[in-house]
N, C-alpha and C positions, 0 to 999 in steps of 0.2 A: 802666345804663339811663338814670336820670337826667343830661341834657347830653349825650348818645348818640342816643339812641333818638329821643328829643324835648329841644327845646331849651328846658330849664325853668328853670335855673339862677336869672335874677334874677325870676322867682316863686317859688322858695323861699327866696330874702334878702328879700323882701319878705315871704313869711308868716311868717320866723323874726322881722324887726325888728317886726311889729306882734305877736305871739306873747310876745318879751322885753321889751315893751312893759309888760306885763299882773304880772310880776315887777319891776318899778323899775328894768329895764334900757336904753338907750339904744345900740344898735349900730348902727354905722357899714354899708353896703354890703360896704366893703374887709372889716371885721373878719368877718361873715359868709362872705366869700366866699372867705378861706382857709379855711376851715372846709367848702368842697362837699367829699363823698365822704365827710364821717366818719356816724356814727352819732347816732342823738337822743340818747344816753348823752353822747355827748362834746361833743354842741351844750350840751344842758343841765347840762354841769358846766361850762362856760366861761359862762353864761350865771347861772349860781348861784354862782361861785367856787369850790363846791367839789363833790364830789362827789354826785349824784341819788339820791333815793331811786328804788326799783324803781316806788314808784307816782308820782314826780313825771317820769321817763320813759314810763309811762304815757301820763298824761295828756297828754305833746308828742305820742306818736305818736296820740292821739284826736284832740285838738285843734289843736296848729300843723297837722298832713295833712292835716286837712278844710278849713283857712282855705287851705293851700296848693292843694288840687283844685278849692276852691270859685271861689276866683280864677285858676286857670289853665284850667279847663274850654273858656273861650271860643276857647282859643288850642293848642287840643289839635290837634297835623298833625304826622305825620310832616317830617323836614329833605328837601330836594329832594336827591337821588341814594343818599337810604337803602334805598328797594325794591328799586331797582336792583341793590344789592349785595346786598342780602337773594336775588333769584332767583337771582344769575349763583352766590354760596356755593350754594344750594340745590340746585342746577342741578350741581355740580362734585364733589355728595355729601359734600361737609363736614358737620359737626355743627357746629351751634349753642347757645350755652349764655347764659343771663344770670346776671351778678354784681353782684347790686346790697348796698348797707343799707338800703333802702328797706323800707317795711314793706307786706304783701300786700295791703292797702285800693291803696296806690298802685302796685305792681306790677297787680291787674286792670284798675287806672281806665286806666294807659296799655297793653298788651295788648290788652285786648279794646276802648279806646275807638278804636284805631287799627287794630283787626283784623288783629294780626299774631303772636297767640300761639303758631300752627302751624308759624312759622319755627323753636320754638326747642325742641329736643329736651329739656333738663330748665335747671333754675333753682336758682341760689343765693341765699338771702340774707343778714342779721347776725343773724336770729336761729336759723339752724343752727348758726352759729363761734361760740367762745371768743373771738375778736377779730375786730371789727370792719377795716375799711382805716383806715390806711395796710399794716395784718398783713396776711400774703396770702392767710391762713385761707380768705377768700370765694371767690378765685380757685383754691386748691389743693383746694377741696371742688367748685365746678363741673367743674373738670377731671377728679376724680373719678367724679364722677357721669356724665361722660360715657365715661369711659373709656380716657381722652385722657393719654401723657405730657407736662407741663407744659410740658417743651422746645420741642414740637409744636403748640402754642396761641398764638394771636395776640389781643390785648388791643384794643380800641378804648376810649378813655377821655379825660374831657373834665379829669377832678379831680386833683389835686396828690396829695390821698390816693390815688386810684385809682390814677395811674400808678407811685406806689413800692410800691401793694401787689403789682401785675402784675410788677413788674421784681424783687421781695420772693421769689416765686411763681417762678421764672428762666421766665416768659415774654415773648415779645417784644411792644412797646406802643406801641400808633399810638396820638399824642394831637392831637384835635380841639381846635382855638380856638374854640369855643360857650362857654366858662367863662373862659378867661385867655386873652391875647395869649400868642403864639409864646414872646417874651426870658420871661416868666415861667413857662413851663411850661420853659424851658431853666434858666433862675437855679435854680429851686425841685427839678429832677426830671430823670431824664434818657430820655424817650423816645426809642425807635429811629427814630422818623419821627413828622413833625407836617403833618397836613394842616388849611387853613380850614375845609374843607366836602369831604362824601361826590363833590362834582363834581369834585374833584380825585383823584379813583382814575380818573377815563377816560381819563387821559395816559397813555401806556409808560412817559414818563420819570418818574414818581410814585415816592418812597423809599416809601409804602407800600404801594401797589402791587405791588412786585417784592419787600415782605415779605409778602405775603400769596401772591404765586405762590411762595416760598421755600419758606415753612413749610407752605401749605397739598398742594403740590405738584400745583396742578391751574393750568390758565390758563383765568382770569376774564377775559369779555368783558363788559365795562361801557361801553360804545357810544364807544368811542376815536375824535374825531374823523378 
């Protein structure tokens, strides 16, 4: 959801760095930002050196969430060619599913602030799994609930964690550049295809494009010039 859905990414290195601020920590953007896709668990044990209690995880998903919604409110929009894709799937009778670690304060703020909780037939988070992503716990519990064998499931993912929990998961994984340039999502991970932006599925010649006609086995019309 998060770098997918909406492109939030350096508003939540922003409300983690003032967040570890508040603990005598000093984090860099970079050092945050390998860290998109894990969970407040593993933000706040790298941010404490060692292991969180259950109630000082708590406390980041009360507190860093609300600094993070607080300050991204303003810039709450769908990315340009996400509906798009959102009809032409819906359109093709595909199911829909979300896999986030995000916790349910921010899973409603963007669903329902962007009014598109109807696309998505059921929902995962990290506090249904025993593990959190990079494990692919999240992704093999959506694809359960949908009903879906995991082969048969296509990934859209912007995070380092995300895309080896999907590939973890043996589904296939489109990764967007909303979070890391191209060379580091290829150094770090190895997606089946990388697009800049949802405006890049209107081409035929798109690699992810022609994994989503693969696995979904339906053809998407997404306004091909």
């Amino acid at each position: 959801m998060d770098g997918v859905i909406i492109h939030n990414s350096d508003f939540h290195v922003r409300a983690w760095t003032e967040f570890a601020r508040e603990y005598g920590r000093e984090l860099t953007p970079d050092e945050v930002k390998m860290l998109l896709g894990s969970t407040n668990a593993e933000y706040m044990r790298f941010v404490l050196g060692r292991t969180p209690s259950a109630t000082e995880v708590s406390d980041a998903v009360t507190r860093k969430e609300a600094l993070y919604r607080e300050i991204y409110a303003p810039h709450l929009r769908a990315p340009e060619g996400l509906l798009a894709l959102f009809d032409a799937i819906a359109a093709s009778g595909v199911s829909m599913g979300i896999a986030t670690g995000a916790p349910q304060a921010n899973i409603d703020f963007t669903l329902d602030g962007l009014g598109i909780r109807h696309y998505f037939e059921q929902i995962a988070d990290a506090s249904q799994v025993a593990h959190g992503k990079p494990a692919p716990d999240t992704y093999l519990l959506a694809a359960s609930k949908l009903g879906a064998d995991p082969r048969s499931c296509v990934v859209i993912e912007d995070a380092i964690a995300g895309v080896n929990s999907g590939k973890a998961a043996g589904m296939k994984v489109i990764a967007i550049t909303s979070s890391y340039p191209a060379k580091i999502l290829r150094q770090h991970c190895s997606p089946d295809a990388i697009i800049d932006s949802f405006l890049d599925l209107r081409y035929d010649t798109s690699a992810a494009l022609a994994i989503l006609r693969e696995i979904c086995g339906c053809v998407f019309t997404l306004g091909n010039p």
